[in-house]
C-alpha positions as CSV (number, residue, x, y, z in Angstrom):
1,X,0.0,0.0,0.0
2,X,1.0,3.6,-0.7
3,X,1.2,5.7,1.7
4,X,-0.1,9.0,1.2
5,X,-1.4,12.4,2.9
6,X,-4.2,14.1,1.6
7,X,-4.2,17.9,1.4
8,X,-7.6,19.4,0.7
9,X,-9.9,22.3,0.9
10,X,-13.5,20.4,0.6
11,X,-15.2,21.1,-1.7
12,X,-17.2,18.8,-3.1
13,X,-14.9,17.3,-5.4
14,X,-12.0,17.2,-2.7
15,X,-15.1,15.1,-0.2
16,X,-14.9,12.8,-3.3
17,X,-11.0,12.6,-3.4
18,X,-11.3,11.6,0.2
19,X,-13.6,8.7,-0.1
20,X,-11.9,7.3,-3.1
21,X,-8.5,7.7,-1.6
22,X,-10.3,6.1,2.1
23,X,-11.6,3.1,-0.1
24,X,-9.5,1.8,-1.9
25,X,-7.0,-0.9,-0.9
26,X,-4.5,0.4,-2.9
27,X,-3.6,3.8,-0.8
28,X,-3.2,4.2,3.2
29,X,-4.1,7.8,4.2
30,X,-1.8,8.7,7.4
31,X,-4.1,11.9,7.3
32,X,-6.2,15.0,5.9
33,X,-4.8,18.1,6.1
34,X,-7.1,21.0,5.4
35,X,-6.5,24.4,4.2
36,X,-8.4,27.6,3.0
37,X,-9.6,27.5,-0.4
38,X,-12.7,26.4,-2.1
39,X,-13.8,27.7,1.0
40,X,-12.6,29.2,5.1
41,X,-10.3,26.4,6.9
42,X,-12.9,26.1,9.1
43,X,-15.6,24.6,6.7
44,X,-12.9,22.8,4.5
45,X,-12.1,21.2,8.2
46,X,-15.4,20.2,9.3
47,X,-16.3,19.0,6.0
48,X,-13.2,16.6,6.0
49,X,-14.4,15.3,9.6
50,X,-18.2,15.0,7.9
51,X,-17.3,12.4,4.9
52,X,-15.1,10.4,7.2
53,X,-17.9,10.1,9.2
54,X,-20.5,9.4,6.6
55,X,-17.9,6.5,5.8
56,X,-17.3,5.6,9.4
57,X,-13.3,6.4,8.8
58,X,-12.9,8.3,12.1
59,X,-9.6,6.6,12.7
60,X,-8.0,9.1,10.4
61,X,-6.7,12.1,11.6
62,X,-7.6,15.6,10.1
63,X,-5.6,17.8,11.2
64,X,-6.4,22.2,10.6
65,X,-4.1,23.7,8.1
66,X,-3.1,27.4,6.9
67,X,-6.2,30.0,6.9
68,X,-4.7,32.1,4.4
69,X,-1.7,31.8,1.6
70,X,1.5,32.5,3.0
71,X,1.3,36.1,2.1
72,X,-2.0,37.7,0.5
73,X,-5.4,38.2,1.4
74,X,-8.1,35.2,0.4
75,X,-9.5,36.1,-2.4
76,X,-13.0,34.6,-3.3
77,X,-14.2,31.8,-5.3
78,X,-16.2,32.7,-8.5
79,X,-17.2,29.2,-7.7
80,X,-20.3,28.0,-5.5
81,X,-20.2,24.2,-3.9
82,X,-22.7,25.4,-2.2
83,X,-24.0,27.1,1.1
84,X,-22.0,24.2,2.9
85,X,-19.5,23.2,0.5
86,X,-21.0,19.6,-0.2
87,X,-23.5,20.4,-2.8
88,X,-26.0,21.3,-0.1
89,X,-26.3,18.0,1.0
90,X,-25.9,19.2,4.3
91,X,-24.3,16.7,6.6
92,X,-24.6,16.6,10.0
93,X,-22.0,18.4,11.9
94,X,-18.9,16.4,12.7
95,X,-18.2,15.0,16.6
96,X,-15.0,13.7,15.7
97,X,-12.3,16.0,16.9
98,X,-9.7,17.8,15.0
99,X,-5.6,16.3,15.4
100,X,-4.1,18.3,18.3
101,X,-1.1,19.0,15.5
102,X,-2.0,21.4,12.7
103,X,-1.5,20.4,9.6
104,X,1.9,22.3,8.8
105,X,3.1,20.2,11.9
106,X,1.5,16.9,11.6
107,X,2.8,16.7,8.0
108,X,6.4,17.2,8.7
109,X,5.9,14.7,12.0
110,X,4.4,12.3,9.7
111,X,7.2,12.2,6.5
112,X,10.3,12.5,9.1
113,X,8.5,9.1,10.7
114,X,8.1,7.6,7.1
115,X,11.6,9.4,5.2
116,X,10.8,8.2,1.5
117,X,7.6,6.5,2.0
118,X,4.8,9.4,2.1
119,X,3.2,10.7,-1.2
120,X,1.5,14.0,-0.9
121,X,-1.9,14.0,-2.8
122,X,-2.9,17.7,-2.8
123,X,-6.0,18.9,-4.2
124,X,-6.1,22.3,-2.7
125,X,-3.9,25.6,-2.6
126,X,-0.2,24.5,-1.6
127,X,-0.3,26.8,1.4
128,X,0.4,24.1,4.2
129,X,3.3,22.2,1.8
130,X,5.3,25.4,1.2
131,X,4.8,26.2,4.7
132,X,6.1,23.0,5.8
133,X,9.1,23.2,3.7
134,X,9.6,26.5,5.1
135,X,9.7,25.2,8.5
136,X,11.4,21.8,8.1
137,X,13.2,22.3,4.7
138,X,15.0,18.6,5.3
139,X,11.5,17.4,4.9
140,X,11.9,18.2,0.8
141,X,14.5,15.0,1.0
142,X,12.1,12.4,2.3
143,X,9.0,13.5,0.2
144,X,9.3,10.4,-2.6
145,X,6.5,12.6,-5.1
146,X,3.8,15.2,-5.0
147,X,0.5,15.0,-6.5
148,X,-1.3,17.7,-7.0
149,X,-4.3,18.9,-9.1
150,X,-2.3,22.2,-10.1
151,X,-2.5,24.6,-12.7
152,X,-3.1,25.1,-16.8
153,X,-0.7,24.6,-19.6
154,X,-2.7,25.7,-22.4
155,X,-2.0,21.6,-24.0
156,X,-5.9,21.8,-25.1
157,X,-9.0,23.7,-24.9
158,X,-9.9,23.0,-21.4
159,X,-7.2,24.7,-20.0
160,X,-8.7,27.8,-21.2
161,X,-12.5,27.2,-21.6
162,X,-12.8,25.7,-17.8
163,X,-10.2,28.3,-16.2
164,X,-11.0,27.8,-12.1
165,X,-8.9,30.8,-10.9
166,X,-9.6,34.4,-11.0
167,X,-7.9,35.5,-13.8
168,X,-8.3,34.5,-17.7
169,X,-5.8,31.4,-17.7
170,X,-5.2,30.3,-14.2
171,X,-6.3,27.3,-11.9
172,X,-8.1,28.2,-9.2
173,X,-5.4,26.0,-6.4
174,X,-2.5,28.3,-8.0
175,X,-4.6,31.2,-8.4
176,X,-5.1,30.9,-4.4
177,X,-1.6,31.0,-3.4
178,X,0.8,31.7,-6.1
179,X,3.8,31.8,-3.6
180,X,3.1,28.6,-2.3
181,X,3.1,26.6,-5.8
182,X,6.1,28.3,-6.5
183,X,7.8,27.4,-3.4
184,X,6.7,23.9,-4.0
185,X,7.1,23.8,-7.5
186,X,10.8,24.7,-7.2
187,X,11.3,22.3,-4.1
188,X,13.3,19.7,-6.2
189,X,10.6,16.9,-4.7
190,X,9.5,15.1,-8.0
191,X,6.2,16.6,-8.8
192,X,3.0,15.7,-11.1
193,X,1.1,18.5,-12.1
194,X,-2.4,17.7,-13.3
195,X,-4.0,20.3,-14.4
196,X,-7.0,21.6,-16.0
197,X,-5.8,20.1,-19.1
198,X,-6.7,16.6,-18.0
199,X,-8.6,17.1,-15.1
200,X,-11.9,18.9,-16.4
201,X,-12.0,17.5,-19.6
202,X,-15.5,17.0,-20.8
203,X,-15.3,13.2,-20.8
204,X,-14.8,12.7,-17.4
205,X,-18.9,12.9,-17.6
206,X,-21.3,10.0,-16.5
207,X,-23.2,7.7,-18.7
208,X,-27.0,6.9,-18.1
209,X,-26.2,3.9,-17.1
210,X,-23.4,5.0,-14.5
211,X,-26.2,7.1,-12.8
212,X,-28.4,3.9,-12.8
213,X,-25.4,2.4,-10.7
214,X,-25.6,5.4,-8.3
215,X,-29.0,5.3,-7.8
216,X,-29.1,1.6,-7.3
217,X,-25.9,1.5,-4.9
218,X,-26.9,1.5,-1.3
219,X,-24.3,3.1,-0.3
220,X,-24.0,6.6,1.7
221,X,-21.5,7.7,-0.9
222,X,-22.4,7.1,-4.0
223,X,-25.7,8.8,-2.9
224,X,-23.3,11.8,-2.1
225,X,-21.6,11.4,-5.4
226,X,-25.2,11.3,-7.1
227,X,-26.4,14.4,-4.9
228,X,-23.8,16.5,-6.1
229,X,-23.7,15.4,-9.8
230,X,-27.7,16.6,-9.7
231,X,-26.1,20.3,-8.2
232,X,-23.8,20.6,-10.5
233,X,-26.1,19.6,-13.4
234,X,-28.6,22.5,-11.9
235,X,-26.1,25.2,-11.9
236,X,-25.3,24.5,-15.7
237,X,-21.7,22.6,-15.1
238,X,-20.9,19.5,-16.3
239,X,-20.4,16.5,-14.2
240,X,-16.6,16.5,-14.3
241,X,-17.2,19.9,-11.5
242,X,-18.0,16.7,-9.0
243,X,-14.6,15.3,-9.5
244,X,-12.2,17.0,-10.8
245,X,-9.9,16.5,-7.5
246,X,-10.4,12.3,-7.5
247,X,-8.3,12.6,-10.8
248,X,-5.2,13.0,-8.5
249,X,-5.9,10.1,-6.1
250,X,-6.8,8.2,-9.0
251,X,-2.9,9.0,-10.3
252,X,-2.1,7.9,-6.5
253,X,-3.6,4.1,-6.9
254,X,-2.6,3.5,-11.0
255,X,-0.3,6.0,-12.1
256,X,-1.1,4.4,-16.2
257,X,-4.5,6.1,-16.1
258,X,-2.9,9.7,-17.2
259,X,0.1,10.1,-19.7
260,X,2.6,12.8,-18.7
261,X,5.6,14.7,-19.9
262,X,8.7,16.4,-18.7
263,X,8.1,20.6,-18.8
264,X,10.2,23.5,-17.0
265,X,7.4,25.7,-15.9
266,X,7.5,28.8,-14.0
267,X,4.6,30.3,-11.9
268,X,3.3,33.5,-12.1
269,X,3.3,35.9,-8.7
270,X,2.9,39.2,-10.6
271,X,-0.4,40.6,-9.5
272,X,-2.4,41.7,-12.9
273,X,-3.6,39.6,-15.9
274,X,-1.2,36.7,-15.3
275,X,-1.3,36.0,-11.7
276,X,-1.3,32.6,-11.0
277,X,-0.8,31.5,-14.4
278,X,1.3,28.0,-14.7
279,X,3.6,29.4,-17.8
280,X,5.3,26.0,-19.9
281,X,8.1,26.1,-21.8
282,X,8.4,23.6,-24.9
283,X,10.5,25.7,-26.8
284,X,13.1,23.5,-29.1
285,X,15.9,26.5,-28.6
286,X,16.3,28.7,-25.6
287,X,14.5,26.7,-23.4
288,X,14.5,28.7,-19.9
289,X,16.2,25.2,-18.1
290,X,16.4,27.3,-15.0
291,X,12.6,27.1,-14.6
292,X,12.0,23.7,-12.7
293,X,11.1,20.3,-14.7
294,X,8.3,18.8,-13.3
295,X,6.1,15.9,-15.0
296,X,2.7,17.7,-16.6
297,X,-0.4,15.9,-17.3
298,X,-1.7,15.9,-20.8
299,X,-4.1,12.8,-21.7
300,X,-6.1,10.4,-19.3
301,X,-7.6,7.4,-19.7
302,X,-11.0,8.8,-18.9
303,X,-12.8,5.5,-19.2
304,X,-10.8,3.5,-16.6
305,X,-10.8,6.9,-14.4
306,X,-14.9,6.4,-14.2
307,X,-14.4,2.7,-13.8
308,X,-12.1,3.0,-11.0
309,X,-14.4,5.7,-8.9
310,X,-17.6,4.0,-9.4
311,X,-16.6,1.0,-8.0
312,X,-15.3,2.5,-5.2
313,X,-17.8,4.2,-4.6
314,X,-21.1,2.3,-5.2
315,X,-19.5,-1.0,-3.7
């Protein structure tokens, strides 16, 4: 089994990234670390706590991360998950209590007790992984990869057309906390970059018959899944809004389901039209090699993606 930490900012789609990464056999989550984003730390922390309990997981710790990036004011998500962040299924509030660490901490405790073995699945701003590396810099040595559903590289349409940040061309987890991706970008730690390329690509939709599945399943979470497929669908998104953040885990348990490539990119901190933009260079001559390489999504295996949710979900 893998080990991993989860870093989040549920979110309906990051809810979804948790069960899948809970569920399957393939992954062991050592935590969930939350952090400001899709919406205030303390939401995204309660509504971590309220999907491990809808999945009776409270063995897992979650542990309160960074309520703002690193250095600039929270700016506000163009995006609704709705009035609780789940798709307004409105779970009961959480009893399970939060890790006495916060997350900054309990993620450099946990990789110094596991040097080499802890993969960091982030679907959220990088706020509480640069801050970490701040704090514990030796940490960047024991990190064996980082996951994250980060940024847009312009490799296909939906980089553009399903932009998440703020500005024109950005993703919404850069767009947060441009510092932080930079820090973490530049870390040296091997680092997979899936971005909006791959992960809101209009075939990660659901069939008729997928819904069916959903609707006969019995369980709490593919009723959650189903719930929040139906919100989407009512605010005029496509499904792929419901899990966008899953794509990452997914990479986490079968790293064949998305085809990447080797990139120097640089992040954009420059306040104005660019901010947060993830800027690839792929230029035969004059490449800018002082940018770091990193490995960039570009195609997925959408098919197997869908596979490999529903049955963890519906079973």
């Amino acid at each position: 089994m893998k080990k991993i930490i989860l870093d989040c900012d549920p979110g309906m789609d990051d809810s979804m990234a948790i069960i899948m990464a809970v569920k399957s056999s393939e992954l062991d989550v050592r935590a969930i670390t939350t952090v400001n984003g899709n919406y205030p730390v303390d939401v995204t922390s309660a509504n971590a706590r309220k999907i491990l309990e809808l999945i009776n997981e409270t063995h897992i710790p979650v542990a309160r991360g960074m309520a703002n990036p690193i250095i600039r004011n929270v700016p506000k998500d163009p995006f609704t998950h709705g009035i609780d962040g789940q798709a307004e299924v409105f779970l009961p509030e959480p009893k399970m209590p939060l890790s006495e660490l916060n997350a900054v901490d309990l993620i450099i405790k946990i990789i110094k007790e596991n040097p080499g073995e802890v993969t960091l699945v982030v679907t959220g701003p990088m706020s509480n992984i640069a801050m970490a590396m701040q704090k514990a810099p030796e940490i960047k040595n024991m990190i064996p990869c980082i996951i994250a559903i980060s940024g847009a590289f312009g490799l296909n349409d939906y980089a553009f057309l399903n932009a998440t940040g703020d500005t024109p061309q950005s993703e919404w987890n850069v767009y947060v906390d441009p510092e932080a991706a930079k820090i973490v970008y530049e870390s040296g730690v091997e680092f997979v970059a899936l971005g909006l390329d791959v992960a809101t690509h209009f075939d990660v939709n659901f069939t008729d018959e997928d819904l069916k599945k959903l609707e006969e399943s019995s369980t709490k979470e593919a009723k959650f899944l189903l719930n929040a497929i139906k919100f989407i669908n009512a605010k005029g998104f496509e499904a792929y809004c419901a899990v966008i953040d899953c794509m990452a885990v997914a990479y986490a348990i079968d790293p064949t389901l998305v085809e990447t490539f080797k990139a120097h990119v640089g992040v954009e901190t420059k306040d104005g039209l660019t901010l947060g933009m993830t800027v690839i260079d792929r230029r035969h001559h004059f490449v800018w090699e002082h940018l770091p390489l990193i490995s960039v999504g570009q195609k997925a295996d959408y098919g197997r993606f869908l596979k490999l949710l529903l049955e963890l979900v519906v079973k």
